[in-house]
VOGU-3710 file (C-alpha; in Angstrom, 3 decimals, decimal comma):
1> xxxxxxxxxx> -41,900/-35,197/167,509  -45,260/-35,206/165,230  -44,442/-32,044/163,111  -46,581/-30,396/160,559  -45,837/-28,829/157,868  -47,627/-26,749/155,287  -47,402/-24,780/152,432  -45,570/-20,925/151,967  -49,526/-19,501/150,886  -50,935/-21,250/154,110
11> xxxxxxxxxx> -48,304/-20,277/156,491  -48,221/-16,567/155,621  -51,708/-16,309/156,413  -50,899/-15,984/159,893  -50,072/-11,598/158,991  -53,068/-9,591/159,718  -54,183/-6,110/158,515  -51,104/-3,750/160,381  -48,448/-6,071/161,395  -44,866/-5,564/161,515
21> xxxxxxxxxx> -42,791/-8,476/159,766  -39,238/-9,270/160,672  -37,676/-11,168/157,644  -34,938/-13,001/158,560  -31,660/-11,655/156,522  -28,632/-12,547/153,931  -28,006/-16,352/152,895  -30,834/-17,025/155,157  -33,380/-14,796/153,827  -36,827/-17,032/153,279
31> xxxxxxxxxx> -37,253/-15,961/149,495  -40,315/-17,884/149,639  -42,262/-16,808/152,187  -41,513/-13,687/150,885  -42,569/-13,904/147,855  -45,879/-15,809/149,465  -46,848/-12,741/151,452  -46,046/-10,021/148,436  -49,117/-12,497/146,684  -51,363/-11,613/149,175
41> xxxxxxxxxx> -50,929/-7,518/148,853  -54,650/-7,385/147,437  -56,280/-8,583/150,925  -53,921/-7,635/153,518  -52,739/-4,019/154,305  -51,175/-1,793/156,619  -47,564/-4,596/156,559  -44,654/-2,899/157,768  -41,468/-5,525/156,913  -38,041/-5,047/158,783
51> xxxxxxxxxx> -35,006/-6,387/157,713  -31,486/-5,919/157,557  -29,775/-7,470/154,512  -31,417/-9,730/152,639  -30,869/-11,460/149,622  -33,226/-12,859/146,443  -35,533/-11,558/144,368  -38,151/-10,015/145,908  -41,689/-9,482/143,582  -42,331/-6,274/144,968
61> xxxxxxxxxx> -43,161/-3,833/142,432  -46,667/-3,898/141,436  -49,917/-0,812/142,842  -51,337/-3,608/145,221  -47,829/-4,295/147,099  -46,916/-0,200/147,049  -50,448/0,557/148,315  -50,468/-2,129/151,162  -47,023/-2,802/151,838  -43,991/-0,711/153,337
71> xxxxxxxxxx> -40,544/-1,855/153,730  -38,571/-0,439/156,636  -34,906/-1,757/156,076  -31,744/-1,514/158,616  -29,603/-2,438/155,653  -29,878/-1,198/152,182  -28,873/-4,496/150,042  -29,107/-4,258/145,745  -32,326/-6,917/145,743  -34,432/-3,923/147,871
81> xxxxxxxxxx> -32,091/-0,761/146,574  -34,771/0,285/144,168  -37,883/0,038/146,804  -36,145/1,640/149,588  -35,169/4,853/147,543  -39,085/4,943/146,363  -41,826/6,261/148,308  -42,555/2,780/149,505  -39,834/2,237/151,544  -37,200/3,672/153,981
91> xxxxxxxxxx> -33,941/3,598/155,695  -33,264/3,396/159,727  -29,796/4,532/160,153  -28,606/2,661/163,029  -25,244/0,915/164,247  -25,568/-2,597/163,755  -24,812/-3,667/167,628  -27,770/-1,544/168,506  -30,538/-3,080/166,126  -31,033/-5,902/168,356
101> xxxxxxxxxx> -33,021/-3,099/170,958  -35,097/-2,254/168,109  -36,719/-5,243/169,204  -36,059/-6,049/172,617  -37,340/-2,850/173,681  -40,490/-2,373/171,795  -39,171/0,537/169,437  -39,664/-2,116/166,740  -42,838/-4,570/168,174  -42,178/-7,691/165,959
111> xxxxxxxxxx> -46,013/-9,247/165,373  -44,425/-12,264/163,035  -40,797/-13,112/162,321  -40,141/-15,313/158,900  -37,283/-17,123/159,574  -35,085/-19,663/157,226  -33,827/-22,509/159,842  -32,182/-26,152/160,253  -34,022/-28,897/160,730  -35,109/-29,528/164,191
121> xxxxxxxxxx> -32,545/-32,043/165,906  -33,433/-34,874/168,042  -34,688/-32,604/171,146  -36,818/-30,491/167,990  -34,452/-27,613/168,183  -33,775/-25,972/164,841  -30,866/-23,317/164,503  -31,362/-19,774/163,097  -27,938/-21,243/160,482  -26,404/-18,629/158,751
131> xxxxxxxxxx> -27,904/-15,420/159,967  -27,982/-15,093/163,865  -26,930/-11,261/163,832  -30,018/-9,199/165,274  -32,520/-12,113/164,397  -32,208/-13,373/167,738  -33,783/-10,775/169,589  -36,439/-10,509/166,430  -37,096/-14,196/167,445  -37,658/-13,768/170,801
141> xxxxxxxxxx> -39,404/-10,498/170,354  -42,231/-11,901/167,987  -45,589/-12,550/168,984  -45,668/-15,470/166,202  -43,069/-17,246/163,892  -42,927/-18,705/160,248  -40,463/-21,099/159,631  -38,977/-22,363/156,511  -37,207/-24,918/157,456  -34,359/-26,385/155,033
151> xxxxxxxxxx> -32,085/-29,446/154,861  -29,135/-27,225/153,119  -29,206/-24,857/156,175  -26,348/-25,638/158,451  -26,798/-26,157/161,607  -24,915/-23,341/163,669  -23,187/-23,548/167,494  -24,203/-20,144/169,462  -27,036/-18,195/169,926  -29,145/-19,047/167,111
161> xxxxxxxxxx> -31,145/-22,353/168,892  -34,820/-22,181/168,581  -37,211/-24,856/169,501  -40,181/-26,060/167,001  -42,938/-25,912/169,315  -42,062/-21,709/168,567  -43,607/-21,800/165,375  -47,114/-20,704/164,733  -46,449/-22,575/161,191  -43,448/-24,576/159,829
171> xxxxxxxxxx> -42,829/-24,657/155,621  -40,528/-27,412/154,269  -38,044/-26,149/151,657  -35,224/-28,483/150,041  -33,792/-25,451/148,689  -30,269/-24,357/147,777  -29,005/-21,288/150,007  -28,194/-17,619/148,642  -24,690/-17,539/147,587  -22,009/-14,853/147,016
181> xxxxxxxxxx> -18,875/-15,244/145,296  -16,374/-12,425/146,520  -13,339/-14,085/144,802  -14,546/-13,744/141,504  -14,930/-10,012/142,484  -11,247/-9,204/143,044  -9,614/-7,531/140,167  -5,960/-6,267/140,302  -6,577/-2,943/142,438  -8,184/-5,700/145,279
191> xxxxxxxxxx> -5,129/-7,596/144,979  -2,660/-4,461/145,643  -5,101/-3,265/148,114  -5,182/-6,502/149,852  -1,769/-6,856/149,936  -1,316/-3,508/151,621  -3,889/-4,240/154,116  -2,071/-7,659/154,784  1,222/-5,732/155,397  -0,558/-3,921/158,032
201> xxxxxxxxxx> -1,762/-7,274/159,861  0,958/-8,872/162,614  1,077/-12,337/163,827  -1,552/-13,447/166,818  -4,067/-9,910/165,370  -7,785/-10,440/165,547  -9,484/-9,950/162,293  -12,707/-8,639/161,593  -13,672/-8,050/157,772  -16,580/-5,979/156,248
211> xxxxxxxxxx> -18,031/-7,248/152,812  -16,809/-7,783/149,928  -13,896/-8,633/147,512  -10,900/-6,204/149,308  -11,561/-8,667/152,657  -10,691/-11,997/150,734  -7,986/-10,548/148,933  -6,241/-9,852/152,152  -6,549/-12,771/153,735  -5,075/-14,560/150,918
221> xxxxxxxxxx> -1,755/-12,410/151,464  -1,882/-14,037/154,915  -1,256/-17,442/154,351  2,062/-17,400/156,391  1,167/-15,304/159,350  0,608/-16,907/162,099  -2,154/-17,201/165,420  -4,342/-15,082/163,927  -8,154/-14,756/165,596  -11,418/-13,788/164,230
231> xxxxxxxxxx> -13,769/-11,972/165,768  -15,898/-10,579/163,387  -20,198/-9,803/162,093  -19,537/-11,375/159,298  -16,991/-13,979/157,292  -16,262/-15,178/154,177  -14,795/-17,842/151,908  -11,329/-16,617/152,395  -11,621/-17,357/156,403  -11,721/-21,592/155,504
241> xxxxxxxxxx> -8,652/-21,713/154,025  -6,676/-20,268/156,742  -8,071/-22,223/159,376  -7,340/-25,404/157,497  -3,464/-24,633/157,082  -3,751/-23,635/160,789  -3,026/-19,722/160,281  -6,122/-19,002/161,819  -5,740/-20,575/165,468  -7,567/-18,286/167,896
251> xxxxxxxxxx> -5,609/-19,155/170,480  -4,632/-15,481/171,355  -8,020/-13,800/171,642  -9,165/-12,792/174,979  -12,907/-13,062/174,087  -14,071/-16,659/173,459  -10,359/-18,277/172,867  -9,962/-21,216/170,228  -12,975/-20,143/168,506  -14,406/-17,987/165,594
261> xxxxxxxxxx> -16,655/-15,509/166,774  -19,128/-13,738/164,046  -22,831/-13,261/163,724  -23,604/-14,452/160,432  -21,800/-15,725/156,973  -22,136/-15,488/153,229  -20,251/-16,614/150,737  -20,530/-19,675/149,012  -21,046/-23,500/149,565  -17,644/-23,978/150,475
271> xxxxxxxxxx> -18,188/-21,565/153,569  -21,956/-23,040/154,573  -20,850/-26,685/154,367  -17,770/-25,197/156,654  -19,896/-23,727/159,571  -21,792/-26,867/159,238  -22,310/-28,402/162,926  -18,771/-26,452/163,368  -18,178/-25,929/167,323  -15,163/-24,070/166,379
281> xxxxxxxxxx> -17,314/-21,365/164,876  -19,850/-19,434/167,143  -22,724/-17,623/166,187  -23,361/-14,472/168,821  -25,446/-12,241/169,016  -24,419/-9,431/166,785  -25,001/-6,948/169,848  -22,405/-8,707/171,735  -19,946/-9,914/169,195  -20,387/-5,697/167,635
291> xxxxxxxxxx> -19,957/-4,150/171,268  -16,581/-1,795/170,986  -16,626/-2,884/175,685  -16,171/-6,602/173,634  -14,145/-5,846/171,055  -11,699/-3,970/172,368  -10,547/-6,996/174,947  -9,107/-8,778/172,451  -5,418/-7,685/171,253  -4,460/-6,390/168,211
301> xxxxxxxxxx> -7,785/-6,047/166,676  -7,515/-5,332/162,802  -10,593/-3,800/161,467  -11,251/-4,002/157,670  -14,160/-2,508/156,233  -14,580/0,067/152,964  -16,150/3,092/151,585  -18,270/4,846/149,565  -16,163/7,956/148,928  -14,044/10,052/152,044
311> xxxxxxxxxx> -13,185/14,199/151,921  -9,780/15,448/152,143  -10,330/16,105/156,015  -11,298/11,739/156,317  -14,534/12,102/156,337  -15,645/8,345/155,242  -19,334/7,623/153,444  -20,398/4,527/153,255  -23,747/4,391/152,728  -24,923/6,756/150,641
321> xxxxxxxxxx> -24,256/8,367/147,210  -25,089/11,740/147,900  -28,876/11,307/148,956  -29,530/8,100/147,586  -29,563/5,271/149,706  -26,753/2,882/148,647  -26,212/0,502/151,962  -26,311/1,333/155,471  -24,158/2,353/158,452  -24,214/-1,191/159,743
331> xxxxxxxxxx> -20,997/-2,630/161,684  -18,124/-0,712/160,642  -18,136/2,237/163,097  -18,897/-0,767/166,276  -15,573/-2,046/164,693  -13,396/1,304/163,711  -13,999/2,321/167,907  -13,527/-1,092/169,139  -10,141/-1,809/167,151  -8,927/1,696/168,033
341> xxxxxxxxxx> -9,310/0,599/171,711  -7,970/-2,664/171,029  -4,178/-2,629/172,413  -2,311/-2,933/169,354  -5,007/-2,217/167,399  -5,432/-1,202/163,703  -9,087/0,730/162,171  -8,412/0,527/158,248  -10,591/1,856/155,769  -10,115/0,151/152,335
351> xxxxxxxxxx> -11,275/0,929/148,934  -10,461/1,541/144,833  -9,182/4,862/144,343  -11,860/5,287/141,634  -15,222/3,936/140,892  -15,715/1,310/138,110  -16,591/4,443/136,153  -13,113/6,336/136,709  -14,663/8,986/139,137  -12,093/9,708/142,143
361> xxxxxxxxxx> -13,136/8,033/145,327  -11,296/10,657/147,713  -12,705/13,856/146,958  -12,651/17,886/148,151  -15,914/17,424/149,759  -18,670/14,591/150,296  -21,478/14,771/147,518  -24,832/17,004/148,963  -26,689/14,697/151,390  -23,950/12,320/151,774
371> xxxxxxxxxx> -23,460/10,477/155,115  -21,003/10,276/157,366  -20,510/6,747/158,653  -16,581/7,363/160,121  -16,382/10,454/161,390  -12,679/12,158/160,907  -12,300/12,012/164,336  -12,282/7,943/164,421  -10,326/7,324/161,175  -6,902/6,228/161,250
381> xxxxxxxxxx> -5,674/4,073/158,323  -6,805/4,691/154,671  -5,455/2,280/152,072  -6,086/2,534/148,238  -3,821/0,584/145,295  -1,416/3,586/145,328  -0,612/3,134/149,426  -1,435/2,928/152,759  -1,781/6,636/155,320  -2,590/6,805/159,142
391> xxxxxxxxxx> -4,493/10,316/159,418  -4,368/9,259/163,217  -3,352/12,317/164,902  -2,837/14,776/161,660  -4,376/18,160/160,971  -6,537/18,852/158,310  -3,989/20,478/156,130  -2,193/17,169/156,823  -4,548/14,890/156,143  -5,502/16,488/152,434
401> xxxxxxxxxx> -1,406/15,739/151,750  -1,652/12,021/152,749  -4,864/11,607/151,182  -3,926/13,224/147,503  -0,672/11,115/147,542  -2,861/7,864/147,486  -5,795/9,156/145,396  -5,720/8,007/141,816  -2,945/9,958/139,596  -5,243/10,874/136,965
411> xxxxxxxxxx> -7,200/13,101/139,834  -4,186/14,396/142,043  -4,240/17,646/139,991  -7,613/18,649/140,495  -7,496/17,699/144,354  -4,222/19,435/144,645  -5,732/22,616/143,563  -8,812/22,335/145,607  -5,887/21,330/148,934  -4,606/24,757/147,653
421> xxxxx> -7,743/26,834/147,744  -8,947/25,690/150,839  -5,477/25,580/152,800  -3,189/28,248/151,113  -6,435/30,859/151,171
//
């Protein structure tokens, strides 16, 4: 193979006046041919970039970049919180199994993907590592590709192969990956929560866990449970351990036995060097492994993903606070349906009874312009640090009841007496 490389300022001179840029997303975002492109805002306009989450820091906010650069996102992540919410950027609410026909079918026309990739391997095929999810279909949908191609990006088993001879231009980077630590996020409520949530889980259950700390503090509660399966968007950390004590088997799924299924990873080291030319793990396409016809196949599916803030009828917001754009809708209603299809299966919606700032995370009624991500008709299990209620099959009268007995203490009063006025009218 006679491969040539060049620089981040050469490579991104392949976006023209008007293009559309996918940027590849999370521990694989390519921070540096980023950051290249943002340079060039005084001589290029009319760039639309697309992404979904993406990590780094992003030098974005200067006139030049606003006036000739818009950022479209699928994901609201805290590097791009502030752009999205200006007039410079936007949100497209949209499940996360359906992003992939953004781009397949030309609602999204991808002129140049940026992607962060392996090496190429003896036959010159490079692996999309860390971040398959709806970047495959970017991939294949782009009229050209950037590379930056990195030694510390794992090569992945799955979906995610790519051959050099894609790329319009190829940018060597021996760079350390994007990391997240979600232990070091778990705080006592976490740990209650988690253990809850891991009281809910039973031997040979597939697991699939949203972001952040409440996920790893359950599966450290689930050290002697046994068979379990992942099938999942994403993974963590927590996952390694469990597979290494042999907890975490597989060997009861229905969809790909004996092996992890997820679309992409963050976390830390630990979990990159894990996935690492891994054939145990496998790296789908996220609009097959986030299909509810896929999901619900295998038994005893355990959903785990959190909230923003959920009404006293189970209403559950999770990307928004009030109108401001806080995240996005991404996976967690693909997994809530799926799970509550799966035979056996458990939907649980996780979270602090309170924000760091004391305010009462179940409340009367969702802040103005909030969104609804789970509607109250596909809730079932809501577990704080006071308790765990299944709202599966309750009224709304109910529901308030279950929902004010696991709501903070210091705020049971004041939802009591809004229960009473809307319920004892």
């Amino acid at each position: 193979m006679n491969i040539c490389y060049c620089s981040a300022e050469e490579a991104v001179k392949i976006v023209k006046n008007g293009d559309r840029v996918f940027i590849h997303g999370s521990a694989a975002t390519p921070v540096p041919l980023v950051n290249a492109l943002l340079q060039r805002s005084h001589e290029i306009k009319e760039v639309e970039l697309v992404a979904i989450s993406t990590f780094g820091d992003f030098d974005w906010n200067h006139a030049s970049v606003k006036e000739n650069f818009y950022l479209n996102s699928l994901f609201v992540s805290a590097n791009i919180r502030e752009w999205v919410n200006s007039p410079y950027g936007d949100y497209v609410p949209v499940f996360l199994s359906e992003t992939p026909r953004l781009f397949s079918e030309g609602i999204l026309p991808v002129d140049v993907a940026m992607l962060h990739v392996s090496p190429p391997d003896i036959h010159g095929y490079c692996t999309l590592g860390t971040s398959v999810d709806a970047a495959v279909a970017a991939t294949k949908a782009a009229k050209k590709i950037i590379a930056l191609v990195n030694p510390n990006m794992p090569r992945t088993h799955g979906d995610g192969q790519i051959h050099y001879t894609r790329m319009e231009a190829m940018v060597w980077a021996d760079i350390p990956l994007q990391e997240v630590n979600y232990a070091e996020k778990i705080n006592d409520a976490s740990k209650k929560i988690g253990a809850y949530v891991a009281s809910l889980i039973d031997d040979r259950s597939t697991l699939q866990m949203g972001i952040g700390a409440i996920p790893d503090a359950t599966l450290s509660f689930l050290t002697h449970h046994k068979d379990l399966g992942v099938h999942t968007e994403m993974f963590s950390d927590g996952i390694v351990p469990l597979v290494e004590s042999g907890v975490v088997t597989n060997a009861y799924k229905k969809v790909v036995p004996g092996k992890l299924v997820t679309s992409f990873i963050v976390g830390t080291k630990k979990v990159y060097d894990f996935v690492n030319d891994n054939p145990m793990v496998s790296f789908k396409d996220v609009s097959f492994v986030n299909d509810t016809a896929i999901i619900r196949k295998n038994p005893k599916v355990v959903a785990i993903n959190s909230a923003i803030e959920l009404d006293l009828t189970g209403q559950i917001c999770s990307d928004s606070i009030g109108t401001y754009q806080y995240s996005g809708i991404g996976g967690q209603m693909d997994f809530m349906r799926g799970a509550s299809l799966s035979e056996g299966g458990k939907p649980i919606i996780a979270l602090p009874s309170t924000t760091t700032k004391g305010i009462s995370r179940i409340v009367p009624q969702l802040k103005s312009g909030a969104g609804v991500v789970t509607t109250r008709g596909h809730v079932h299990y809501i577990v704080t640090e006071y308790g765990i209620v299944n709202l599966y099959g309750k009224n709304l009268e109910q529901r308030a009841k279950l929902l004010i007995s696991i709501a903070h203490p210091d705020h049971r009063e004041a939802l009591e007496k809004a229960y009473y006025e809307r319920f004892r009218r």
